[in-house]
C-alpha positions, 0 to 999 in steps of 0.5 A: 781172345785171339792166338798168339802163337801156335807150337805142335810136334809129333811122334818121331820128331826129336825131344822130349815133348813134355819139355819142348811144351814146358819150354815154349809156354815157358817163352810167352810168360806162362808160370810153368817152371815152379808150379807150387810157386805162389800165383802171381797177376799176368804182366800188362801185354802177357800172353792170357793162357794156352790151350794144351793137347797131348796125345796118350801116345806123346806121353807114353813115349815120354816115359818109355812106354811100349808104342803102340799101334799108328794112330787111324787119324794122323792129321791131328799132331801128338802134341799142340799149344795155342797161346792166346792174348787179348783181342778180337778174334778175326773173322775165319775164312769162309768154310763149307757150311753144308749140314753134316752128313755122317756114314756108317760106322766101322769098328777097328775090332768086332765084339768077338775081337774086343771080348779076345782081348779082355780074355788076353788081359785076363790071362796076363792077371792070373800070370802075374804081369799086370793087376789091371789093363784098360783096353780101348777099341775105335771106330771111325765114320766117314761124312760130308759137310762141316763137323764143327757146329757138332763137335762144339755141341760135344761140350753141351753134353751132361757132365762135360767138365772138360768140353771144348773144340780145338781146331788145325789144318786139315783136323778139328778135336771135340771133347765131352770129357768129364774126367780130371787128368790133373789140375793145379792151383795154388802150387796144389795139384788134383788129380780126378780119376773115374772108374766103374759104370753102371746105368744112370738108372736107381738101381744103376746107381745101387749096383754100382755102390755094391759092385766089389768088383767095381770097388776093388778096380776102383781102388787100385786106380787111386792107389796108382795115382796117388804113387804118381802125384807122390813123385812131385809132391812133399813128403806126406802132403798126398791125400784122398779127399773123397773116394768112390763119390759117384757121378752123372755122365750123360746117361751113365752113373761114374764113380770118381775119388778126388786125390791132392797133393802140395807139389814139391818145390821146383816142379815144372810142368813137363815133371807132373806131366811125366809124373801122371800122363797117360792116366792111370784109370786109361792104362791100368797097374803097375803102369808101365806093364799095363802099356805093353799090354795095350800094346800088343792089344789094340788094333789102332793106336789111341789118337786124340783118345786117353790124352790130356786136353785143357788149359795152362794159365797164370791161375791155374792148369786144369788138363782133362783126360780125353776120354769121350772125345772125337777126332775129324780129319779131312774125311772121317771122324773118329770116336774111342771108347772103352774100359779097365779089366780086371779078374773079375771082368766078364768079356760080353759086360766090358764090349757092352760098357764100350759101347754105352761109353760111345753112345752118347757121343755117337748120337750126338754126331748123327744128329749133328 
């Protein structure tokens, strides 16, 4: 395949970017106007499909969501389509091929500042405000030479549904993503949420299926989503299909519940992205509330991190949640990390599952 066409907007810019995104798949021939329509064949000379990007920080702005901090790598634009035809691709310019060498890491927040904000959380639960709030730290390590070879490699990592590299001037996207933002077929969408981690251990495994705390979370998160797909689907059509299965991410076991739904007729995109972005397991319920807490908590804005990332073609749309997911700009890369807090959330548990998170990621890139 080879590009065809490239569109990207940022925050500040004019429109509504889950629209302006719509409209302009919508002009290459992508079926994104009527998705419970029935899949038909692309046309001879149509575009092949569209790798997708947008931004947490994109989609919050689309529903009048509490803005949060900048974003530490504003290279990287809020929102970007690539379509894509049939072809060879051409041959890229000569590019530094020097090894990647990456320096230390600096955090946005310490594991004091980190354990302050899961308290903070903590203290707007008993208040009434929010039933759970996910909080997200980064860090950011400044490197030399040319970070693709180990961004792509990001892909290869155990559980990496939604791995892929996507590429711009002056900025590159990695992702190693194992969660399902939404996917649609056949006019049916599914939505993937994962919340409560333990060791990919046996006894991980074990305190994971027995965790109340980590069952309740759980639970509330699905019930989240299954309110928002319902603001597209046909009455009655939302079903939990599978809950609280648990899955393998690198080393750590994830627990994962699978919810569908027949989209109502006439919904488009930009409506099931206004519908189920930013996801629920990366902001936390009642939704809207859960984002002034973010808000007001987290020392940089999300960047690449808590988005949506994947493909629109004429078969499917199938968009990951860009949780383990790595941004480079001209001098740094720039890894997210974190999780949902609840009452029962003890601060020290939460800094340290953050970091279990990165780990993976972080490793890959000082051997990349």
């Amino acid at each position: 395949m080879r590009e065809r066409s490239r569109w990207q907007w940022r925050l500040g810019e004019p429109g509504d970017p889950n629209r302006l995104l719509t409209d302009f798949l919508a002009e290459h021939g992508l079926p994104v106007t009527d998705l419970a329509a029935p899949s038909v064949p692309a046309p001879a000379g149509a575009a092949v499909g569209a790798a997708v990007f947008v931004s947490a920080a994109a989609s919050t702005a689309a529903i009048g969501g509490a803005a949060g901090q900048p974003t530490p790598a504003p290279a990287v634009p809020d929102v970007v389509a690539v379509v894509y035809e049939r072809g060879e691709t051409p041959t890229p310019p000569i590019r530094d091929q020097a090894p990647l060498r990456l320096g230390d890491w600096i955090d946005s927040w310490s594991p004091a500042e980190h354990a302050a904000a899961v308290q903070s959380v903590r203290a707007a639960i008993a208040r009434g405000d929010v039933y759970q709030a996910n909080v997200v730290g980064h860090a950011r390590a400044a490197y030399q030479g040319d970070p693709l070879p180990a961004l792509s490699r990001l892909a290869t990592l155990p559980g990496a549904r939604y791995g892929g590299l996507l590429t711009g001037d002056g900025w590159a996207i990695g992702c190693a993503s194992p969660e399902t933002l939404v996917e649609v077929r056949s006019g049916r969408a599914i939505t993937r949420p994962i919340k409560g981690t333990r060791p990919a251990t046996a006894d991980g495994r074990a305190e994971l299926l027995a965790s109340a705390k980590e069952r309740a979370e759980h639970i509330m998160i699905v019930d989240l989503e299954r309110n928002d797909l319902a603001h597209v689907a046909r009455t009655g059509s939302v079903t939990v299909e599978e809950l609280f299965a648990v899955r393998r991410w690198c080393d750590l076991w994830q627990a994962e519940s699978q919810i569908t739904a027949a989209l109502a007729d006439g919904v488009d995109l930009a409506a099931l992205l206004a519908a189920v972005a930013p996801g629920g397991s990366v902001t936390g319920a009642p939704k809207l509330a859960a984002l002034s807490q973010i808000a007001a908590l987290e020392p940089v804005g999300r960047g690449v991190s808590m988005g949506a990332f994947g493909w629109v073609g004429h078969d499917r749309i199938d968009l990951g949640l860009t949780i383990r997911t790595v941004a480079a700009d001209h001098t740094h890369l720039h890894v997210w990390a974190g999780g949902g807090i609840t009452w029962g959330s003890e601060p020290d548990a939460e800094v340290a599952e953050a970091a279990a998170k990165a780990g993976p990621i972080r490793a890959l890139l000082r051997d990349g």
